[in-house]
DRENSE-747196 format. One record per residue (C-alpha): residue in one letter; x, y, z. Coordinates in steps of 0.5 Angstrom, whole numbers, padded with zeros to 4 digits, always signed. Layout:
N
aXYZ/...
//
This chain:
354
x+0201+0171+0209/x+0204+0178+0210/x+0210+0173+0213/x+0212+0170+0206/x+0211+0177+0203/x+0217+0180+0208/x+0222+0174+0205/x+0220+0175+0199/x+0221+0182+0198/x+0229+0182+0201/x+0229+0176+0196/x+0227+0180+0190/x+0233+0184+0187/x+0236+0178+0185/x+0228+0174+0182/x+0227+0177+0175/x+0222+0173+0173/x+0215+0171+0175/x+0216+0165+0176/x+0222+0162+0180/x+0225+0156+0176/x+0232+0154+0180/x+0227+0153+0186/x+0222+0147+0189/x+0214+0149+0187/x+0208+0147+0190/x+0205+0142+0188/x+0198+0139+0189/x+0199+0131+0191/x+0205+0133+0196/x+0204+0129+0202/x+0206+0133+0209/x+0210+0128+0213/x+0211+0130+0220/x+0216+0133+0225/x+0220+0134+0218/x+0215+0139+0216/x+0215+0142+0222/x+0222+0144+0219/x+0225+0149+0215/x+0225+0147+0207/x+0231+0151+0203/x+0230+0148+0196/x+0223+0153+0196/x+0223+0161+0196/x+0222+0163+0202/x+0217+0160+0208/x+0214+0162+0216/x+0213+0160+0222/x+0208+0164+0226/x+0205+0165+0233/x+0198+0169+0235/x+0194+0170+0240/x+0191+0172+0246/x+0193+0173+0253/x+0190+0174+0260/x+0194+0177+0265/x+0194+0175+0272/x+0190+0181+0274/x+0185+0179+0268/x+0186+0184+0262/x+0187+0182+0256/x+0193+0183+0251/x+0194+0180+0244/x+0201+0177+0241/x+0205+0174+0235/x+0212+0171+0234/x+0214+0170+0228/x+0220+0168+0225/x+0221+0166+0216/x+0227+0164+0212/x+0228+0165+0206/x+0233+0164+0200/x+0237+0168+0196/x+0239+0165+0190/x+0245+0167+0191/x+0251+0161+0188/x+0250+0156+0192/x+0256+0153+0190/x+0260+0159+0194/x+0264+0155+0200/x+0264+0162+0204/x+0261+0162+0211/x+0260+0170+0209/x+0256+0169+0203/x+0248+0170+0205/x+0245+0164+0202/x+0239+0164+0207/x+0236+0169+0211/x+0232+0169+0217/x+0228+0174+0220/x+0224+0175+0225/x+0218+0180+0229/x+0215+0179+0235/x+0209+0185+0237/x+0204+0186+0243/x+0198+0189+0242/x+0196+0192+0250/x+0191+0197+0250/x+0194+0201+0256/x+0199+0202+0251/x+0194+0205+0245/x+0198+0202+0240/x+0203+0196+0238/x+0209+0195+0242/x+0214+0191+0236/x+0221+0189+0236/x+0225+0184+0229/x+0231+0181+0228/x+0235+0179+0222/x+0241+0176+0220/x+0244+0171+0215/x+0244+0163+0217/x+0250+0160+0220/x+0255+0162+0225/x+0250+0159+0230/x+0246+0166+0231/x+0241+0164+0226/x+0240+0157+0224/x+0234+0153+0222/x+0233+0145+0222/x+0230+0140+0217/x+0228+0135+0221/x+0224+0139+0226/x+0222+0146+0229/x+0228+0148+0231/x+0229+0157+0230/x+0234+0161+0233/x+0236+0168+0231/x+0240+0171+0237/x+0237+0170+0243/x+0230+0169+0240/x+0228+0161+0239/x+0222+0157+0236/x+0222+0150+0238/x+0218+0143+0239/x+0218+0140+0244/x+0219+0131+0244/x+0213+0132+0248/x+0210+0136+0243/x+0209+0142+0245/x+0212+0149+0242/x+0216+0154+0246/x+0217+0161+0244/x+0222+0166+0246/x+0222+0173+0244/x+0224+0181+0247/x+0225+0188+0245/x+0227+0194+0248/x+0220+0195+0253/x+0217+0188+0252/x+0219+0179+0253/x+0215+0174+0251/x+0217+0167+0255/x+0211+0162+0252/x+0209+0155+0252/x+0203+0153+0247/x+0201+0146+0248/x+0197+0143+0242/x+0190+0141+0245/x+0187+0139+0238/x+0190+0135+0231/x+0193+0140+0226/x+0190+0142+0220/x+0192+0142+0213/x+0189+0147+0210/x+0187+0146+0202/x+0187+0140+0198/x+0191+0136+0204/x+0196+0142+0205/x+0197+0144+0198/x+0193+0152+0200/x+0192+0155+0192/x+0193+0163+0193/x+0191+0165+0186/x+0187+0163+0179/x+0193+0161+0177/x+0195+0154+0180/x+0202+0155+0181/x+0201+0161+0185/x+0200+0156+0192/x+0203+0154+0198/x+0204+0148+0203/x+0200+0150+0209/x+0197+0148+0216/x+0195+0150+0221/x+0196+0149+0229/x+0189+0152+0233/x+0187+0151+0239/x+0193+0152+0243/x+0194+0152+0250/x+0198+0158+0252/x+0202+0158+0259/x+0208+0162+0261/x+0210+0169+0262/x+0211+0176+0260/x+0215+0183+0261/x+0213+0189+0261/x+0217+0194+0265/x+0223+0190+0268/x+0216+0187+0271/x+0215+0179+0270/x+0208+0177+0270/x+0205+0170+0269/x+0200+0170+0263/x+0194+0164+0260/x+0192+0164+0253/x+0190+0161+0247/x+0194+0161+0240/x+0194+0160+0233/x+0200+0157+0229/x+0200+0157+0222/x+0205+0154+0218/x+0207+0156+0211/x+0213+0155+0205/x+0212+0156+0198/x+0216+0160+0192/x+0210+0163+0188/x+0203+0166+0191/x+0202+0173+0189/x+0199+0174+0183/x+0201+0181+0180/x+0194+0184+0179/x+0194+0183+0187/x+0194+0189+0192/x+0195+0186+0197/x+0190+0180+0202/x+0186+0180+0208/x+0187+0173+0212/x+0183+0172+0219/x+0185+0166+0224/x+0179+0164+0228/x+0179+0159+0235/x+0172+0159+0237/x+0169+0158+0244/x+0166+0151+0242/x+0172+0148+0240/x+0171+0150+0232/x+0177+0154+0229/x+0176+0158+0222/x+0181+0160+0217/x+0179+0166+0213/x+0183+0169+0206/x+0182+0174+0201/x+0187+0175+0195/x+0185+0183+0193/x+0185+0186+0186/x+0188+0193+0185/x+0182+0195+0183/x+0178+0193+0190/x+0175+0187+0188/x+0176+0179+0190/x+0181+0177+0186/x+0181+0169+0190/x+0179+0166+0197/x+0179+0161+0201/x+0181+0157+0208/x+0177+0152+0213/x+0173+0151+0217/x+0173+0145+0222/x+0168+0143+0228/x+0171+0141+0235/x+0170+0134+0234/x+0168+0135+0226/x+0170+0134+0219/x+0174+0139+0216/x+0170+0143+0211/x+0175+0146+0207/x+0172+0154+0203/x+0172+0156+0196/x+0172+0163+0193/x+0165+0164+0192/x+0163+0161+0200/x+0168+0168+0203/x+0165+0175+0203/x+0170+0181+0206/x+0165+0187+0207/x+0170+0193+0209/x+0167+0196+0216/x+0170+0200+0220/x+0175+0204+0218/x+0182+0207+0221/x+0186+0212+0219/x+0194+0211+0221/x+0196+0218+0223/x+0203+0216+0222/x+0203+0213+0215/x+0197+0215+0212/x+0194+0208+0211/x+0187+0207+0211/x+0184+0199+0214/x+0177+0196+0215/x+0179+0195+0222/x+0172+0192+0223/x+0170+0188+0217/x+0164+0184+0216/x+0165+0177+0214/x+0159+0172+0210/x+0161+0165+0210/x+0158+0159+0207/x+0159+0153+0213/x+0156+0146+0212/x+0150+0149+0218/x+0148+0155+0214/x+0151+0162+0211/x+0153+0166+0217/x+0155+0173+0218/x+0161+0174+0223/x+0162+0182+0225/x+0170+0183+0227/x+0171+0187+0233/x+0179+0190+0235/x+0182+0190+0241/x+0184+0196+0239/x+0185+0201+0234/x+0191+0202+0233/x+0196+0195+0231/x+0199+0198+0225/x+0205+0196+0224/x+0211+0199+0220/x+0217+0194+0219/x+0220+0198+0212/x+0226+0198+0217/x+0226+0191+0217/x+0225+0191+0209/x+0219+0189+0210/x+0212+0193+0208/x+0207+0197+0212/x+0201+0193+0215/x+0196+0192+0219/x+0196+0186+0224/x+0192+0185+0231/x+0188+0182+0236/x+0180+0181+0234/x+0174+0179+0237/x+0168+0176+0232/x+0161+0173+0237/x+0163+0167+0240/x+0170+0168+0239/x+0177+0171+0238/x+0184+0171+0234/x+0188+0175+0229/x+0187+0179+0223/x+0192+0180+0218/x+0192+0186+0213/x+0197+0188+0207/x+0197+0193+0202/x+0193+0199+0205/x+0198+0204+0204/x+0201+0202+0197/x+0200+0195+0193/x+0204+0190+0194/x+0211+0188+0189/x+0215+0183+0189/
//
């Protein structure tokens, strides 16, 4: 969910109101059609594509990664025929969560759309921004590429399971306002083959993934500070989606996500059926920001209530993007019995603004 804040804050200068009229909404009762949901939607304000998971290196240690990539409009005078004139912008980061390391390794990118540097297309997954890349593959697989200064990541994630559309047949409300939603599904369960580079050093990788799609052109509510979103692949097959919008005075302003058996129906989750409890505690001694690294969650499933303690990776997995324009957060690589995948947590630091 952090990923559609980042848009939505190098789009703001120029949205004053709460709501964004001169764009397409989200409406419950929308069907998704596919590939061409799999590609980008300029009539909305801002949306992502975004990868997670877990790698084991040949020498059997583990490692944690995304690669994400959003567009965003900025509502700038779509009639100007200049090339120059910004009217999309596409960003993009990558980051590698190494306990050797201590802390995560990043790298982002940004540029205005066109000129074949940056571009998305409408009819599939198809993103480049430089030389990084998100693409579907004809034989549905999605293939990754992405480098920084100390680290690559060169992945194919091969879909094992169907995707999931989250909420009411991918409209996911976010807020007690129905307006404030987005369209949204989910790919768990992915298969991960490929390479990394660490050192100058290429090293063949395994792994599962996470892969969440989302676009909207409103979702945060202006009593919220921020949210708490977990991805879930679970060893029995199952996958676990976990969201919390919060309050600016602590509490649960909304909740949501999903539940889907391996070889089951989906269950899709309610306010009331999701419990954030803070935990652990870790304090950034670079910026000065407190997370609950180690959450406890309670959630109401169709076999029972079941409580699920979080543990990390590693501490450490902060990540500071306001060079970027975008917020401070924190993003990493998790555990909880019986499975693993990634935690999300924004407005730690100070609320969130739009």
């Amino acid at each position: 969910m952090l990923r559609l804040l980042v848009l939505m804050l190098l789009a703001a200068p120029t949205l004053a109101a709460d709501y964004a009229p001169d764009y397409a909404m989200v409406r419950p009762n929308t069907p998704l059609s596919f590939p061409k949901d799999h590609g980008a939607h300029p009539d909305f304000r801002t949306e992502w594509w975004y990868a997670t998971g877990w790698l084991k290196t040949a020498a059997g240690k583990d490692l944690g990664f995304q690669i994400t990539f959003f567009r965003t409009s900025t509502g700038l005078d779509s009639k100007n025929p200049s090339a120059f004139t910004p009217h999309q912008i596409i960003f993009a980061h990558a980051a590698l969560s190494d306990p050797k390391h201590g802390k995560l390794k990043h790298a982002q990118r940004i540029a205005r759309a066109g000129f074949g540097l940056a571009e998305t297309k409408t009819t599939d997954m198809t993103l480049t921004l430089d030389d990084w890349t998100l693409t579907r593959q004809k034989n549905g697989q999605f293939h990754a590429k992405a480098k920084g200064q100390d680290f690559a990541l060169n992945l194919t994630l091969t879909p094992t399971q169907p995707l999931i559309q989250q909420g009411q047949n991918g409209y996911s409300q976010k807020g007690p306002n129905p307006l404030e939603a987005s369209h949204y599904y989910t790919i768990p369960q992915l298969k991960v083959t490929g390479q990394i580079t660490r050192n100058q050093k290429p090293e063949p990788i395994t792994g599962t993934a996470w892969l969440d799609r989302e676009w909207s052109s409103n979702l945060l509510n202006k009593n919220a500070a921020g949210w708490d979103w977990l991805g879930l692949n679970m060893d029995d097959g199952s996958a676990l989606t976990l969201f919390q919008m919060r309050h600016k005075n602590g509490s649960k302003l909304w909740a949501g996500g999903s539940y889907r058996p391996k070889n089951g129906p989906l269950t899709i989750l309610k306010p009331e059926d999701i419990t954030f409890r803070p935990g652990k505690a870790w304090h950034s001694p670079r910026t000065g920001a407190t997370y609950p690294i180690a959450p406890i969650l309670e959630i109401n499933l169709p076999t029972g209530r079941r409580r699920l303690p979080v543990k990390p990776l590693m501490a450490d997995q902060e990540l500071d993007s306001r060079k970027g324009g975008g917020p401070v957060y924190w993003e990493g690589a998790v555990t909880v019995p019986g499975g693993r995948g990634y935690l999300e947590m924004t407005g730690y630091l100070t609320p969130l603004k739009m």
